[in-house]
C-alpha positions in Angstrom: 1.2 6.4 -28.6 -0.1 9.7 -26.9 2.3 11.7 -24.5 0.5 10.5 -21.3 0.9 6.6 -22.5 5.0 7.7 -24.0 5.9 9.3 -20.2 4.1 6.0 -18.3 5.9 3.5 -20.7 9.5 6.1 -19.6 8.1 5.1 -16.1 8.3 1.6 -16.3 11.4 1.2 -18.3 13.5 3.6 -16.5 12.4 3.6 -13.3 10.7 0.5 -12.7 7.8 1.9 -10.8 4.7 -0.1 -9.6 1.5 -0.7 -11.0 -0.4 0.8 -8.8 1.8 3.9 -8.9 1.8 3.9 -12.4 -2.3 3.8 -12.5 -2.1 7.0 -10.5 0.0 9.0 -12.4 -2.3 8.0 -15.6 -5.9 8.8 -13.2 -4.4 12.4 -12.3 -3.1 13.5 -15.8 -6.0 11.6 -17.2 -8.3 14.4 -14.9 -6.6 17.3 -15.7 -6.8 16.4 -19.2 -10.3 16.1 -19.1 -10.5 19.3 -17.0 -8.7 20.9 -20.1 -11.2 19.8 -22.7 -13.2 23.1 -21.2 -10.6 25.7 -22.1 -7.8 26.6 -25.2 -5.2 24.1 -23.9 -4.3 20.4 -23.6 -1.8 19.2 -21.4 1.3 20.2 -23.8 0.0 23.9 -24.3 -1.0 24.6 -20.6 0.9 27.5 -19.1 1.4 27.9 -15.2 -2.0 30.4 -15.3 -3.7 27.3 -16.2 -2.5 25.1 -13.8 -3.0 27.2 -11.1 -6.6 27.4 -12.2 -6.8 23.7 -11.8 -5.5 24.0 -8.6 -8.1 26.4 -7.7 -10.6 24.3 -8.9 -9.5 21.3 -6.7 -9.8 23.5 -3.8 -13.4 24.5 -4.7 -14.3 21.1 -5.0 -12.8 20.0 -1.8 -10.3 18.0 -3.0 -8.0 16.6 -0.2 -5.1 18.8 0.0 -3.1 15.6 -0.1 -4.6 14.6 -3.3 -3.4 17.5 -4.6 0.0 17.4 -3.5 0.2 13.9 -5.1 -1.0 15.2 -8.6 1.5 18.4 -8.1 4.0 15.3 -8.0 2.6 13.5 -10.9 2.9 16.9 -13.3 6.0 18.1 -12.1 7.2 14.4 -13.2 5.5 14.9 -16.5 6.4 18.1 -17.4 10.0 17.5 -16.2 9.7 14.5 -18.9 7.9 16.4 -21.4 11.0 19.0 -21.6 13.3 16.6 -21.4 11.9 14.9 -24.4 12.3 18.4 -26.5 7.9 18.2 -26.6 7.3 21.5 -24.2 10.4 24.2 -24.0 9.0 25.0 -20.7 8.2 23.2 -17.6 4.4 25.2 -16.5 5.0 23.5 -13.1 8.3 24.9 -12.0 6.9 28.0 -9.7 4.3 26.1 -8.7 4.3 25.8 -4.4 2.6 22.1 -2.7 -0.1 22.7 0.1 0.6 21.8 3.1 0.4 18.8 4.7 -0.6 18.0 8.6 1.3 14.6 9.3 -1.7 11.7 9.1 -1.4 9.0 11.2 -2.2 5.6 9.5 -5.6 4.1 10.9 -4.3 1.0 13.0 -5.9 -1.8 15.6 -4.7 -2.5 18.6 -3.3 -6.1 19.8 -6.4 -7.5 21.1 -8.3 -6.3 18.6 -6.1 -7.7 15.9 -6.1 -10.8 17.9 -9.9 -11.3 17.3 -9.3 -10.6 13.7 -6.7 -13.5 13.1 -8.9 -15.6 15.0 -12.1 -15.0 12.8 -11.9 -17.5 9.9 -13.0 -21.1 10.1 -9.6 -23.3 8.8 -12.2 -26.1 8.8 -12.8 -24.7 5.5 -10.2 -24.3 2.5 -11.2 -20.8 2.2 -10.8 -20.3 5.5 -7.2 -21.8 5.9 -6.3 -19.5 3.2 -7.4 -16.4 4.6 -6.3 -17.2 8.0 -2.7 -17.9 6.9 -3.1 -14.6 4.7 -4.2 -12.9 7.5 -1.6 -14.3 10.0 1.5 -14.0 7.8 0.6 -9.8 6.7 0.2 -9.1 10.6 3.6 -11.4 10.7 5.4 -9.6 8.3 4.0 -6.2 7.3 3.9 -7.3 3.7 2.1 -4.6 1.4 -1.2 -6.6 0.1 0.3 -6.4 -3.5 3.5 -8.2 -1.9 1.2 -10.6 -0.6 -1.2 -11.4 -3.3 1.6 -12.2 -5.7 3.5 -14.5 -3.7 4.8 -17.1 -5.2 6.5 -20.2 -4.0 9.7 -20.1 -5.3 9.7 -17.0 -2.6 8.8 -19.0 0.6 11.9 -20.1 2.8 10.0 -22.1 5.3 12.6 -24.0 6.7 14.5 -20.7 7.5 11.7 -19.0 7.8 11.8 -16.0 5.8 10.2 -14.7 2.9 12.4 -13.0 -0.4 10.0 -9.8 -1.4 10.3 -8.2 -4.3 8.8 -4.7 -3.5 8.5 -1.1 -4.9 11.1 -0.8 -7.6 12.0 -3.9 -7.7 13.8 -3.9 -4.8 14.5 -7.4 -3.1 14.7 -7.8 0.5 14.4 -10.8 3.6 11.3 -10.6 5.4 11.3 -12.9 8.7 8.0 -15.0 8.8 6.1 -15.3 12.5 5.9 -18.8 14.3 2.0 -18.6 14.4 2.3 -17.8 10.7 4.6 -20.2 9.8 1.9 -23.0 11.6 -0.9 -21.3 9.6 1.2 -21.2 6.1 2.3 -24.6 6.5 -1.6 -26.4 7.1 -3.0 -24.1 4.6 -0.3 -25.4 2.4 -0.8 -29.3 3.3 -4.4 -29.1 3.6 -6.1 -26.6 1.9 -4.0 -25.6 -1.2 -4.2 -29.0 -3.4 -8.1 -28.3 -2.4 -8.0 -24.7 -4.2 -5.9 -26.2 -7.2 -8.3 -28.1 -8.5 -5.4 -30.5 -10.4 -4.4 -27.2 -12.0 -0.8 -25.5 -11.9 0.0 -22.1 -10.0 3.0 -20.4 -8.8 1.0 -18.1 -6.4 0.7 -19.2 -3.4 -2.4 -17.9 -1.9 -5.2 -19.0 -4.3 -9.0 -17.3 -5.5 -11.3 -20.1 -6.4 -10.2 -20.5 -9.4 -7.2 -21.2 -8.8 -5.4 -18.2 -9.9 -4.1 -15.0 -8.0 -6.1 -13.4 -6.0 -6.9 -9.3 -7.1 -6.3 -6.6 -3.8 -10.4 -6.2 -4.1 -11.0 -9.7 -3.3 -8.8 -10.0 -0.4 -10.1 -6.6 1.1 -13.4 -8.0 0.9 -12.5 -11.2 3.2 -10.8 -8.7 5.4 -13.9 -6.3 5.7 -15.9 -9.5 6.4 -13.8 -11.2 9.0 -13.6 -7.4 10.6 -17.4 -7.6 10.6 -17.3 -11.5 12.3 -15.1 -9.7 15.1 -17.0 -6.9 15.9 -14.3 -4.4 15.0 -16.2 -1.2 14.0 -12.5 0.8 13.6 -12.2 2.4 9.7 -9.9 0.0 7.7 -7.8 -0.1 4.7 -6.3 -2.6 3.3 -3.2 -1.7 4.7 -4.2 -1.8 7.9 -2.6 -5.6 9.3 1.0 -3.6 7.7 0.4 -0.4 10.2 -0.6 -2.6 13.1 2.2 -4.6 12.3 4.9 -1.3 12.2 2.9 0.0 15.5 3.2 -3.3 17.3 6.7 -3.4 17.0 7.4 0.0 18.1 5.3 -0.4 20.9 7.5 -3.2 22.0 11.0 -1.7 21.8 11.7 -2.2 17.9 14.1 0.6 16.2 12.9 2.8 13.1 16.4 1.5 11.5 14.7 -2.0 11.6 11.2 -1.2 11.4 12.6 0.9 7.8 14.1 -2.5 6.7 11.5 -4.8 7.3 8.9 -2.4 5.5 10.8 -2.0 2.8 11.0 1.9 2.7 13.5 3.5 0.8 13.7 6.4 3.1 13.6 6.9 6.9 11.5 9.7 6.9 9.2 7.5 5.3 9.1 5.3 8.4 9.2 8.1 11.1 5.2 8.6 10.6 5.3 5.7 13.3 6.9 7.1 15.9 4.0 9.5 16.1 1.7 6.7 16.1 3.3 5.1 19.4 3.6 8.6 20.5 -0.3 8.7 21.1 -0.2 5.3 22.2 2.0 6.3 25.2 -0.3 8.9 25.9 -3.5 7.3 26.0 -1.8 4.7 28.3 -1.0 7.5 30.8 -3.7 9.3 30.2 -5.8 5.9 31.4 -3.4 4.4 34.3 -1.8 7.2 35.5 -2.9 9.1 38.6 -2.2 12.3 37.6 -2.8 11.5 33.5 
């Protein structure tokens, strides 16, 4: 096993990290590697000349300064293992500054908008149900789309109406489930789920076709399309139902301490991107309605 594969396996073990996360760390070591393969080093030989080179070399290329500052994060982890682990005797990254970072507000749709959204599939349909209820229940909940792809439904309260997520880190919290999504949840689950299973078993509860778990690309794709059906031009992510979901609430008088719980963020600060989304919200609405705005 090479040093990259030894410090993601450390990861997983020891500090339970996601998959995606994990994917990350292995994409940005994987590209300064590769980067490497030009000059006298490798990753364990690299000195702090060569990885301000790198870093140079990002900012040639026009590499988002946040990308950077995300694979700073990822080699300072490394390195910080590598040391550890007796296989480097000194840590290249340590006098090594991160660029700066302007705060970036997540993209976001407003309530009318997201309104249109929800409405867009047909639940005449199985694959419709599903994607409504989908739909419905991230706006409902904030649920990351990884949280809600691998739902299962040992994880569904429906009488008391809350959800048991197991999110980053394996951390377990309560997430309260929306009347309207409750409705939607509970027809797709009477009506359209036997459909999707085919007479097969699955624990998930929101199906593909074939009735297995459905991948994040999939779902985005349904999203885009419904997007499309409502004549919602906005640029979207597929975290874009959580945002509105965090901006909604603030809007309507909901506290960070809350919001941070419901979101399942470890740290406040984390959540306090928010308030400068409602921030602009409250000044587009004076701007528009008030006499002097």
């Amino acid at each position: 096993m090479d040093t990259v594969e030894q410090f993601i396996e450390f990861l997983w073990v020891e500090q339970g990290l996601s998959d995606n996360t994990l994917s990350s760390y292995r994409t940005d070591l994987k590209k300064y590697s590769e980067w490497l393969t030009n000059s006298e080093f490798d990753l364990l030989s690299a000195e702090s000349s060569t990885l301000q080179a790198y870093l140079s070399w990002r900012y040639q290329s026009q590499l988002s300064a946040r990308s950077t500052a995300r694979f700073l994060s990822t080699i300072r982890r490394f390195y910080g293992f590598c040391v550890q682990q007796n296989l480097m005797s000194q840590d290249p990254s340590l006098n090594i500054t991160s660029p700066k970072l302007g705060k970036s507000l997540p993209h976001s749709l407003t309530e009318q908008e997201t309104l249109r959204l929800i409405q867009a599939p047909e639940i005449e349909t199985a694959i419709g149900a599903r994607d409504k209820a989908m739909i419905e229940l991230l706006y409902s909940s904030g649920l990351r789309v990884t949280e809600l792809i691998s739902l299962e439904m040992s994880q569904m309260g429906l009488r008391q109406g809350v959800l048991r997520i197991i999110g980053k880190g394996n951390k377990e919290r309560l997430v309260p489930i929306g009347e309207d999504a409750l409705l939607a949840i509970e027809y797709y689950l009477s009506q359209s789920r036997p459909e999707l299973l085919s007479g097969k078993t699955c624990d998930v509860v929101f199906l593909s076709t074939r009735a297995k778990q459905m991948t994040r690309q999939t779902f985005w794709h349904r999203i885009k399309f419904y997007a499309k059906q409502a004549g919602i031009k906005k640029h979207l992510s597929p975290h874009t139902l959580r945002h509105a979901f965090a901006t909604h609430l603030l809007n309507h008088g909901a506290d960070l301490r809350t919001l941070q719980m419901l979101l399942g963020h470890s740290d406040l600060s984390t959540t306090q991107i928010y308030t400068y989304v409602a921030k602009e919200r409250l000044k587009q609405l004076h701007q528009t309605h008030h006499p002097r705005g």
